[in-house]
N, C-alpha and C positions, 0 to 999 in steps of 0.2 A: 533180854536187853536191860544193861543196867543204865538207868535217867540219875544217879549220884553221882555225884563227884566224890574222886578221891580226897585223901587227906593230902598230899602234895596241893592239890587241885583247890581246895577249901584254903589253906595258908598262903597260896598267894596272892587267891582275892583278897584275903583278910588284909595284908602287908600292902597292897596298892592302892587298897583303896586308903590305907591309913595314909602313905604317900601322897598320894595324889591330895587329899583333900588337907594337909598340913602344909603340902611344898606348892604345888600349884595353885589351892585354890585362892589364897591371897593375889598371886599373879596372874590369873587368868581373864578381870576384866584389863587389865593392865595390857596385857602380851598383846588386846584385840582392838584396845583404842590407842595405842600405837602401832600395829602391824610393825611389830619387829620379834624377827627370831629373838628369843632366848639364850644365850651362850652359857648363863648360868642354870638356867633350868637342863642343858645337856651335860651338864656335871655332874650336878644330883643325880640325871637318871641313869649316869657311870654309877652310882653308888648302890643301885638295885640291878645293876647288869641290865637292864631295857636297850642295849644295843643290839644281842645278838640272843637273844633270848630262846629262841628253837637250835642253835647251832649249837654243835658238841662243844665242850671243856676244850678239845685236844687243841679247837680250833680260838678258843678267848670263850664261850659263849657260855649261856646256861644249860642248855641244853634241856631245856623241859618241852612239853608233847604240844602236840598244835590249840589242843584246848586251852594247855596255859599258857597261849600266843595271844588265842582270842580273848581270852580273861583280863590281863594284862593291857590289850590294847580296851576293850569294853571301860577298864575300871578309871584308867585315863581321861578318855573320852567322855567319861560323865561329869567329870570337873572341866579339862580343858579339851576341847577337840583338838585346836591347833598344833596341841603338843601329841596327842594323840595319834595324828593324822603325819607328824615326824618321824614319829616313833614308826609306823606301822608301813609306811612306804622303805622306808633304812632297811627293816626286817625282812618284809615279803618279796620285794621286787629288787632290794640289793645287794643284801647279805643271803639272802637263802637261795640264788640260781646261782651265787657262785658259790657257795657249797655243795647244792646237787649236779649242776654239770662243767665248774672247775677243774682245772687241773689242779696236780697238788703243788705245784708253783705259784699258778692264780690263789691257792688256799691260803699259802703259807705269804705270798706277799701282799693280797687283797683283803681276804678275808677275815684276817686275824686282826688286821688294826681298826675292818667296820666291827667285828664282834665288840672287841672291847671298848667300841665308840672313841679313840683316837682319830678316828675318819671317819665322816657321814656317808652315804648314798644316797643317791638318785637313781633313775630309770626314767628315759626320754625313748618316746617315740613320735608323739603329737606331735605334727607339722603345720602350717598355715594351710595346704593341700591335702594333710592325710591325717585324719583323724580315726575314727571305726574302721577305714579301709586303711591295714596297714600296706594292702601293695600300690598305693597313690604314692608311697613313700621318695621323697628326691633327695637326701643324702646321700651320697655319693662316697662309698671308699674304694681305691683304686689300688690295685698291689704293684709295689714297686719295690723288687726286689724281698729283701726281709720283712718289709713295712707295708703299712696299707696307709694310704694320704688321704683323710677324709675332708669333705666338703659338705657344708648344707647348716641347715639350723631346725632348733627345736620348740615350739611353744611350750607354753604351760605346765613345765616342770615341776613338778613340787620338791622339795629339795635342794632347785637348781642354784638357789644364790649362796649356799653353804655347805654343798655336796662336794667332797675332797674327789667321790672316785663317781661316776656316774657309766650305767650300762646305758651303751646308744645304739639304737637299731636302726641301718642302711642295708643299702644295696649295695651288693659287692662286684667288681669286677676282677677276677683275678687272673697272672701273666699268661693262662693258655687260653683268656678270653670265655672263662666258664663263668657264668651270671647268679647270682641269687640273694637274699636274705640274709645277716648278720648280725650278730650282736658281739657290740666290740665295749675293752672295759676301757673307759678313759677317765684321765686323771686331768682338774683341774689346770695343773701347772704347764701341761703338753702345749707347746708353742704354738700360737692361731687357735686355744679354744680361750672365747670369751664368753661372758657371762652377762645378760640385758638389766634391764633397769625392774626391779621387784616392781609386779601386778599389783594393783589396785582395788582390792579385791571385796566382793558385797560380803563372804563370811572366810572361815577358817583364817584370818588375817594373820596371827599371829606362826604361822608357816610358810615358808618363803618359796616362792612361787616367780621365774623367769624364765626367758629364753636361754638357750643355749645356742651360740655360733660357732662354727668349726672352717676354717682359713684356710686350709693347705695342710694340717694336724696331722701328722705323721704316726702313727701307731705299730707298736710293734706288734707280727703276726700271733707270740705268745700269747698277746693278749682278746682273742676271737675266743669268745665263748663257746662251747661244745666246739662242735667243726663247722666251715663252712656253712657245711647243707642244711645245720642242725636251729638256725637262727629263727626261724618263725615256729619250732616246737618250744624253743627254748623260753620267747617271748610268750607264749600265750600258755605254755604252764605254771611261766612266773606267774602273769595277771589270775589264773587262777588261784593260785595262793593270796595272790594281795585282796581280790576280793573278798577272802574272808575276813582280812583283817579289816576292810571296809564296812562289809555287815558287822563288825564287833564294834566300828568307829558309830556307827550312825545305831545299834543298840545303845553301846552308854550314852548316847546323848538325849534318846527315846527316855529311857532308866531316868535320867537327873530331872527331867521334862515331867514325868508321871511324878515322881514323888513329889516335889515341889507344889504342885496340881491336887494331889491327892490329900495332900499336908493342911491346904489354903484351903481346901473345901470343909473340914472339918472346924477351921474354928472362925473363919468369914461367916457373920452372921447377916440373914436379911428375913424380915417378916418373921421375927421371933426364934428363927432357929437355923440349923450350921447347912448351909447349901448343900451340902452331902444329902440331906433329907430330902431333896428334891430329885423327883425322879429325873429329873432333864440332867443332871449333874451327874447324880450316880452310875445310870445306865452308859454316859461316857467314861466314868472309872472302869467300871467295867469291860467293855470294850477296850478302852485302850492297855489294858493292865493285860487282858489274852493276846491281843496283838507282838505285844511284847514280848510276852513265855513263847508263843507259834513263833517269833523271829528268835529267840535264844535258841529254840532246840533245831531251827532249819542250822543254824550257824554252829554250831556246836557237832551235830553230826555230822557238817562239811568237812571241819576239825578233825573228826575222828577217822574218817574213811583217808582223810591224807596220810593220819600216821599209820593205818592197816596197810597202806601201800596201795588199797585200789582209786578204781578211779573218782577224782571229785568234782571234773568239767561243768557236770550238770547243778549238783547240789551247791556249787562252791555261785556258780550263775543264779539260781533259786533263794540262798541267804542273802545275798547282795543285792539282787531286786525287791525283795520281800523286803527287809529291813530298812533298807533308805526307803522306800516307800510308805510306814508304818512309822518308821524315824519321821519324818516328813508332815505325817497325819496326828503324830502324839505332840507333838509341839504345838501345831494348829491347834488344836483341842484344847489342849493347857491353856495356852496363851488364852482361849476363849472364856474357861473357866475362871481366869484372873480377870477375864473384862480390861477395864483402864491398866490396870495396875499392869498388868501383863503387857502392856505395849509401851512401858517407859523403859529407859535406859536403866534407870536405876536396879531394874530385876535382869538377870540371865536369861528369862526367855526366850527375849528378843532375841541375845545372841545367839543360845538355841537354834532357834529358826532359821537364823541365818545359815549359822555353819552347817546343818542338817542337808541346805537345799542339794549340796554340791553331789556330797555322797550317791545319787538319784543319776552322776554325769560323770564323773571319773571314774578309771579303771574298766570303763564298759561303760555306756548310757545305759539307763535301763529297756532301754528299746530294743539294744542287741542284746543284753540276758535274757530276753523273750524271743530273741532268734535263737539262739544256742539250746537252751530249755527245750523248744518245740523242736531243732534239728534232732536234740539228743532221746527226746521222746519218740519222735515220728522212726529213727534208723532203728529203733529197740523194738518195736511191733513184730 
């Protein structure tokens, strides 16, 4: 087993995180004490290719391996989440299911204008009624004739107030009356889809976050993701991809959290010498700095088994709980080690903490990646 990274792999931490902390970090108490998208920060990150960053060339994208997904999204996230948390949903949950189960019409008309960020994405499922259970689900598409006429709404979108193309997941009923599960791609403009008023939200503010409503929304049949029958593998292979990009969201913010903490302990002096010296400080360095490397490498080998082709249901559920959990616990600590200072506005922690919590609730609670884990454990005996 090799634990190095490549030399691909090494430059393009090195180039985001130069990004990130040149172009974002100016912007990012900005983006979160206003809670507004960015429209110039998604230009810039046309200018690093961060739209389509795992999809092929042929397609607009970079085309680099799921590590330098995670990398990419981790090295973001430690400066801005909010930008982070744009980036990494566009990628995992709506550029990367229509490239793997796409037609090459969905490719060539969807795909190519998310890769190269001329168009955002989204992915709705959350309802008022169906959250972890996605067969609670009451969107309604109904096929008539060439089209499918959908009805229903969506919560908690992330994306949803500036996503051009969003994938929606209903229940279908189609004309010989055969029932099931769908993922349909729909595009802002489609007559009867509206868009609610942006959340209000305790962290990740600077990511835009609505409902989605659908009127009578007429969709064309081309645009059903895989087939019919194919709608609830199709959703829950994506959220396996997006949760890695999630444990890479809630590592870099773990990352910017520790260093900041580990920075302050060395030259905060109290009772003649640098807190670091004290065993009550240290031994949380320590701890929380292994927390960190055990959530990099659960995250990182998620990565890798996606691009060997096998399976990564379990490890992709195990980095995503492990790390917003440990995300969650290094901020707490930090902030601790800053005492006062750490609970003003004027330091990042606070926002830290905030944005951190979410991670722990989207894409899976961490409740169901403890269902999944122990399902995928217990049928392997």
């Amino acid at each position: 087993m090799n634990f190095e990274l490549t030399e691909q792999q090494k430059v393009v931490r090195t180039s985001v995180r130069k990004f990130a902390e040149e172009v974002l970090g100016p912007n990012a108490p900005i983006v979160d004490k206003e809670a507004k998208f960015s429209w110039e920060t998604k230009k810039e990150l046309e200018k690093i290719n961060a739209w389509g960053i795992s999809i092929p060339e042929k397609y607009g994208g970079s085309g680099l391996d799921s590590i330098c997904n995670s990398i990419v999204i981790e090295e973001l996230a430690r400066v801005c989440a909010s930008t982070a948390l744009t980036v990494t949903v566009h990628n995992s949950v709506a550029a990367y299911p229509i490239y793997k189960f796409g037609t090459e019409y969905q490719k060539e008309k969807f795909l190519v204008e998310l890769a190269t960020g001329k168009k955002l994405g989204a992915f709705s499922l959350s309802e008022a009624n169906a959250g972890s259970d996605v067969s609670a689900t009451e969107t309604i598409a109904t096929q008539d004739g060439d089209e499918f006429v959908v009805n229903g709404s969506k919560i908690y979108v992330t994306n949803g107030g500036v996503a051009d193309i969003s994938l929606v997941g209903a229940k279908y009923v189609s004309e010989n009356n055969d029932k099931g599960f769908a993922i349909l791609i729909m595009e802002k403009d489609m007559l009867g889809y509206e868009i609610g008023e942006p959340e209000d939200k305790m962290g990740m503010r600077g990511s835009s976050t609505t409902a989605l409503y659908f009127d009578g929304v007429r969709v064309p049949k081309e645009n059903i993701l895989g087939s019919l029958r194919e709608g609830f593998k199709v959703a829950m292979h994506s959220l396996d991809a997006g949760r890695i990009g999630i444990a890479a969201q809630a590592l870099g913010i773990a990352q910017a959290a520790f260093e900041m903490s580990a920075d302050y302990s060395l030259h905060r002096v109290q009772f003649g010498r640098p807190i670091s010296k004290f065993q009550g400080v240290s031994f949380k360095i320590a701890e929380i700095a292994t927390k960190i490397e055990n959530a990099r490498f659960l995250t990182y080998r998620a990565a890798w088994l996606r691009d060997q082709g096998k399976s990564f249901t379990k490890e992709a559920a195990m980095c995503k709980y492990y790390a917003s959990m440990i995300g969650r616990e290094v901020c707490q600590e930090a902030l601790q080690i800053y005492g006062g200072y750490g609970y003003s506005k004027d330091l990042p922690l606070e926002r830290f903490y905030r944005d951190v919590k979410i991670t722990e609730i989207y894409e899976g609670t961490n409740e169901i990646m403890k269902a999944i884990i122990s399902r995928q454990v217990l049928q392997n005996l």
